[in-house]
TIVO-2410 file (N, C-alpha, C; in nm, 3 decimals):
# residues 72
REC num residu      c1      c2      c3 atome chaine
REC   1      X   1.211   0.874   1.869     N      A
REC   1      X   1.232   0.809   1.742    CA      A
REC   1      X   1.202   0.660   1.756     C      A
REC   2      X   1.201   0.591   1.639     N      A
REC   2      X   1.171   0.483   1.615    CA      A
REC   2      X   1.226   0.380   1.594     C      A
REC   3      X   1.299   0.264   1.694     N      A
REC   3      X   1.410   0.174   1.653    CA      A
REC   3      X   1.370   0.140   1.495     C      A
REC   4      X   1.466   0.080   1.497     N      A
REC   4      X   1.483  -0.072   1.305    CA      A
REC   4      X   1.366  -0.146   1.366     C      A
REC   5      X   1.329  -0.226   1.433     N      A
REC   5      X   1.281  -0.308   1.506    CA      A
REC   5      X   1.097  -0.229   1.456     C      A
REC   6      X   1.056  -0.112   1.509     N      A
REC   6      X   0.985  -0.082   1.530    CA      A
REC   6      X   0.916  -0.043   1.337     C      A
REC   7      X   1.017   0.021   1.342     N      A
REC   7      X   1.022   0.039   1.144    CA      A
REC   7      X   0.999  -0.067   1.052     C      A
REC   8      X   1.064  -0.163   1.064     N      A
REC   8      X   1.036  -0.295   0.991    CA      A
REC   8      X   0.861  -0.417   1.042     C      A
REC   9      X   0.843  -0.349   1.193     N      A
REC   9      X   0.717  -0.416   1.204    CA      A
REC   9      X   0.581  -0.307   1.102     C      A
REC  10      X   0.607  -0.188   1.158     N      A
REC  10      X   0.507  -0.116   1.059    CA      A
REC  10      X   0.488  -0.112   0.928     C      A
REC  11      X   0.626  -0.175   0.833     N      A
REC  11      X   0.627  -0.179   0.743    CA      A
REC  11      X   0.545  -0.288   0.710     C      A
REC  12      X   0.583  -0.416   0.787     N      A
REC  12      X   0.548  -0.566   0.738    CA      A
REC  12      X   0.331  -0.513   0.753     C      A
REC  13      X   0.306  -0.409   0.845     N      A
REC  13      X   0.164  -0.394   0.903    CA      A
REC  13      X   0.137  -0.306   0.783     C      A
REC  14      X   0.232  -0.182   0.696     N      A
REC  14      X   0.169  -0.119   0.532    CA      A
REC  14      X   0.175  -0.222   0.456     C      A
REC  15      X   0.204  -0.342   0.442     N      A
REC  15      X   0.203  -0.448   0.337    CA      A
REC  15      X   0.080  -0.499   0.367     C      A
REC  16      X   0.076  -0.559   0.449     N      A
REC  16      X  -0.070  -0.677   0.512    CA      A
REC  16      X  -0.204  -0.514   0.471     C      A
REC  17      X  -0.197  -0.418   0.521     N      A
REC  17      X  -0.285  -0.365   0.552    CA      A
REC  17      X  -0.302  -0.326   0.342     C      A
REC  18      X  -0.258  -0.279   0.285     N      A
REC  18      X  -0.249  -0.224   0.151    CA      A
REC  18      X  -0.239  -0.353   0.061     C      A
REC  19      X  -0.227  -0.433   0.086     N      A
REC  19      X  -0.247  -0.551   0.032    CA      A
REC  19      X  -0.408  -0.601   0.019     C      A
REC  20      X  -0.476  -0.621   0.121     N      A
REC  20      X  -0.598  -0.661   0.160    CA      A
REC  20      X  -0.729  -0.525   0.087     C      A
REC  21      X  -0.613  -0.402   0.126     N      A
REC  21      X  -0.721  -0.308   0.054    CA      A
REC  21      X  -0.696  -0.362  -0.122     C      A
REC  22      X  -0.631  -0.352  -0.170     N      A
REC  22      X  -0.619  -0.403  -0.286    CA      A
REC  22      X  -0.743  -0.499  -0.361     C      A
REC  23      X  -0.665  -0.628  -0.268     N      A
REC  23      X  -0.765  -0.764  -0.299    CA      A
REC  23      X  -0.942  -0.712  -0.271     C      A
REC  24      X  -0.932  -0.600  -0.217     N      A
REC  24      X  -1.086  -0.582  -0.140    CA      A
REC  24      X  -1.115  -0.452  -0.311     C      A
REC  25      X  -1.047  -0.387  -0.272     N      A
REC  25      X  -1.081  -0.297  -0.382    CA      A
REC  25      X  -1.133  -0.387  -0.539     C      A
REC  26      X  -1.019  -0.491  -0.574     N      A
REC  26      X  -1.080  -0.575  -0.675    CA      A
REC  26      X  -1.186  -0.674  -0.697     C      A
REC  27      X  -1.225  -0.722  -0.554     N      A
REC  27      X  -1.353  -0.760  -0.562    CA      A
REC  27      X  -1.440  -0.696  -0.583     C      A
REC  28      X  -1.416  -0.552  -0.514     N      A
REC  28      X  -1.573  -0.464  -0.557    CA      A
REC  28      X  -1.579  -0.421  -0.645     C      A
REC  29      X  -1.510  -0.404  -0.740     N      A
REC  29      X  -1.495  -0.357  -0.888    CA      A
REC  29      X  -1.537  -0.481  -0.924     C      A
REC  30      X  -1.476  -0.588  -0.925     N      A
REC  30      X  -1.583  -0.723  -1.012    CA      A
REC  30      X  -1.751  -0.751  -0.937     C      A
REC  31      X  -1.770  -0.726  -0.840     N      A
REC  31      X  -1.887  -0.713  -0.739    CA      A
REC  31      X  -1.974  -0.613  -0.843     C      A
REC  32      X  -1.926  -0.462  -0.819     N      A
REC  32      X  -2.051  -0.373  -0.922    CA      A
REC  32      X  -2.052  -0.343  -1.051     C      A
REC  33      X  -1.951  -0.392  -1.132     N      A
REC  33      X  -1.956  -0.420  -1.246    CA      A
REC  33      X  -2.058  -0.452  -1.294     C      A
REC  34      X  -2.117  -0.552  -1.245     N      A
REC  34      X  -2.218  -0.646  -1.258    CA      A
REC  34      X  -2.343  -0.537  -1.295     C      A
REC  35      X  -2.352  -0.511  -1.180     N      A
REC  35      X  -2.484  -0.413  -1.113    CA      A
REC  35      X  -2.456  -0.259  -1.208     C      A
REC  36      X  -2.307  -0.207  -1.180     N      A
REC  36      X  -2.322  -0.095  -1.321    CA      A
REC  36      X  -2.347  -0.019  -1.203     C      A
REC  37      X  -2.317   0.001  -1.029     N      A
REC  37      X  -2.330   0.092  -0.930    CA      A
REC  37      X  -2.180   0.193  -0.942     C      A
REC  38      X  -2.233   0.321  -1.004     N      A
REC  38      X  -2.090   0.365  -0.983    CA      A
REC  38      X  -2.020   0.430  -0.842     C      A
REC  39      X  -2.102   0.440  -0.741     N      A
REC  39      X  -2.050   0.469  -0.664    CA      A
REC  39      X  -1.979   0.315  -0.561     C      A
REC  40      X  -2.020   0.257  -0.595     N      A
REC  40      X  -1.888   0.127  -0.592    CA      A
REC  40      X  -1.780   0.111  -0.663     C      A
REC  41      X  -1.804   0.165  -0.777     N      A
REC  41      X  -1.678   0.121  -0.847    CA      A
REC  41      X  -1.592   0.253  -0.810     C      A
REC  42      X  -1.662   0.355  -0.762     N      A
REC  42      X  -1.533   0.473  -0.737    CA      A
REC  42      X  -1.499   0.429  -0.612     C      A
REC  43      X  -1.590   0.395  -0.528     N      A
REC  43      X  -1.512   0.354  -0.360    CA      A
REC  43      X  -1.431   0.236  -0.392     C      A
REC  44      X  -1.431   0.127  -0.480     N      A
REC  44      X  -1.331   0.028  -0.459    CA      A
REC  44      X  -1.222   0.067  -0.559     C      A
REC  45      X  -1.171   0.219  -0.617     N      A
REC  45      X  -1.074   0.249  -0.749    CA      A
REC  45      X  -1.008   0.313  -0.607     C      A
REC  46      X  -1.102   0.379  -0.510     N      A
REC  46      X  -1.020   0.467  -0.428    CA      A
REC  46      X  -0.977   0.367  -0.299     C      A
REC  47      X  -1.039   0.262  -0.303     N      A
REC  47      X  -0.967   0.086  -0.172    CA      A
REC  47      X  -0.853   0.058  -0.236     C      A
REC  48      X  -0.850   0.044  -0.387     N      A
REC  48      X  -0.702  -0.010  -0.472    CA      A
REC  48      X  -0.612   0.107  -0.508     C      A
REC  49      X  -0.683   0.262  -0.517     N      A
REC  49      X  -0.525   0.356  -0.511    CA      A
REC  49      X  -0.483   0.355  -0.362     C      A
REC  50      X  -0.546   0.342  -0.235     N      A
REC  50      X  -0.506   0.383  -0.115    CA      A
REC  50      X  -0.398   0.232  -0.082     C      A
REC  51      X  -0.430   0.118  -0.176     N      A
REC  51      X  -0.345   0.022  -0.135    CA      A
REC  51      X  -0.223   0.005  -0.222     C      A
REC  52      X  -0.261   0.056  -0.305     N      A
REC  52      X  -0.113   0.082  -0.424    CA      A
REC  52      X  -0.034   0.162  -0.303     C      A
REC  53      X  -0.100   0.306  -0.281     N      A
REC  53      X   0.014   0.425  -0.193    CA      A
REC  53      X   0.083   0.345  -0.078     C      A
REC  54      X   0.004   0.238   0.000     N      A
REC  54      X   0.040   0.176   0.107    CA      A
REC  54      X   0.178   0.102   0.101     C      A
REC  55      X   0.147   0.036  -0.010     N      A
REC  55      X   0.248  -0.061  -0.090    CA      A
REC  55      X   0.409   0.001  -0.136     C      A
REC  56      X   0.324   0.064  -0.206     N      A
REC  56      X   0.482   0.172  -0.214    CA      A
REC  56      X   0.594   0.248  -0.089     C      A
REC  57      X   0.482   0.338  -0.009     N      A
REC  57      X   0.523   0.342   0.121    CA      A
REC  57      X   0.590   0.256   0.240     C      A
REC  58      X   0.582   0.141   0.153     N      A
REC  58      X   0.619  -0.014   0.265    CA      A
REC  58      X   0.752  -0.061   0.276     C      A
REC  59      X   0.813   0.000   0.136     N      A
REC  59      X   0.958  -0.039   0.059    CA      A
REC  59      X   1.054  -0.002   0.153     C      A
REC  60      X   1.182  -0.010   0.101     N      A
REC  60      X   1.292   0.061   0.169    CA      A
REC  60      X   1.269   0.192   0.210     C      A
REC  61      X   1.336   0.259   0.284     N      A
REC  61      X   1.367   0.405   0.314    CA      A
REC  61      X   1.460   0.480   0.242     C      A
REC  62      X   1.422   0.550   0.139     N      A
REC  62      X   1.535   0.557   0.025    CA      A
REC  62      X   1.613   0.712   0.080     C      A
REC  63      X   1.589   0.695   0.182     N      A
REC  63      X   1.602   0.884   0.277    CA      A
REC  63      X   1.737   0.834   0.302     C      A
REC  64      X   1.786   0.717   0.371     N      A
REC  64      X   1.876   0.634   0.456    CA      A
REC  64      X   1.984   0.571   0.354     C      A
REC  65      X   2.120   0.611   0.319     N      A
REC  65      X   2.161   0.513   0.253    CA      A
REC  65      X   2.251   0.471   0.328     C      A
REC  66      X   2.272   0.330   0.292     N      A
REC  66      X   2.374   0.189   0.343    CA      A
REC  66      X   2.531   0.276   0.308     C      A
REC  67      X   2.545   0.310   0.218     N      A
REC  67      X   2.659   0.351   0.161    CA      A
REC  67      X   2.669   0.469   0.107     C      A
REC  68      X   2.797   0.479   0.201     N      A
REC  68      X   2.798   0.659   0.218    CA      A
REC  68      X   2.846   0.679   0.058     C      A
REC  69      X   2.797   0.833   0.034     N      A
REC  69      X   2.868   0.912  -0.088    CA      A
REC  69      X   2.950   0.915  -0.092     C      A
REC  70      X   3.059   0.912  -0.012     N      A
REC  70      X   3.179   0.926  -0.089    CA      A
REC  70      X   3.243   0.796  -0.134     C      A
REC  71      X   3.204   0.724  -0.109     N      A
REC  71      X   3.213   0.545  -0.122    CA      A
REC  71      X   3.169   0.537  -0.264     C      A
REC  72      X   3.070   0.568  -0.310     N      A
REC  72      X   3.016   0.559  -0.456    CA      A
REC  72      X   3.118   0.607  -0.571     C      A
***
């Protein structure tokens, strides 16, 4: 298994990494716009959904709660 330690670096590495696809995905959509290439604009829709999923995936661990049920 995977310390906190180890969990919170991979996370901070799905942010940086799904982030950049993002910013990359939106350049190439303003990039072939231009040009009207659709197989750019589907490879950079599928750079900005794979960095949305990243992004989301990056959050808390909602598997894990701080506070037990019967506490609630």
């Amino acid at each position: 298994m995977v310390d906190s330690r180890g969990k919170s670096v991979g996370r901070y590495l799905m942010r940086l990494v799904g982030g950049v696809a993002v910013i990359l995905g939106l350049l190439g959509i303003f990039g072939t716009l231009a040009d009207g290439n659709l197989v750019g604009i589907v490879l950079s829709l599928v750079f900005i959904g794979g960095g949305v999923f990243l992004l989301k995936r990056s959050g808390p661990d909602k598997r894990t709660d701080s506070v037990p049920r019967a506490a609630r």
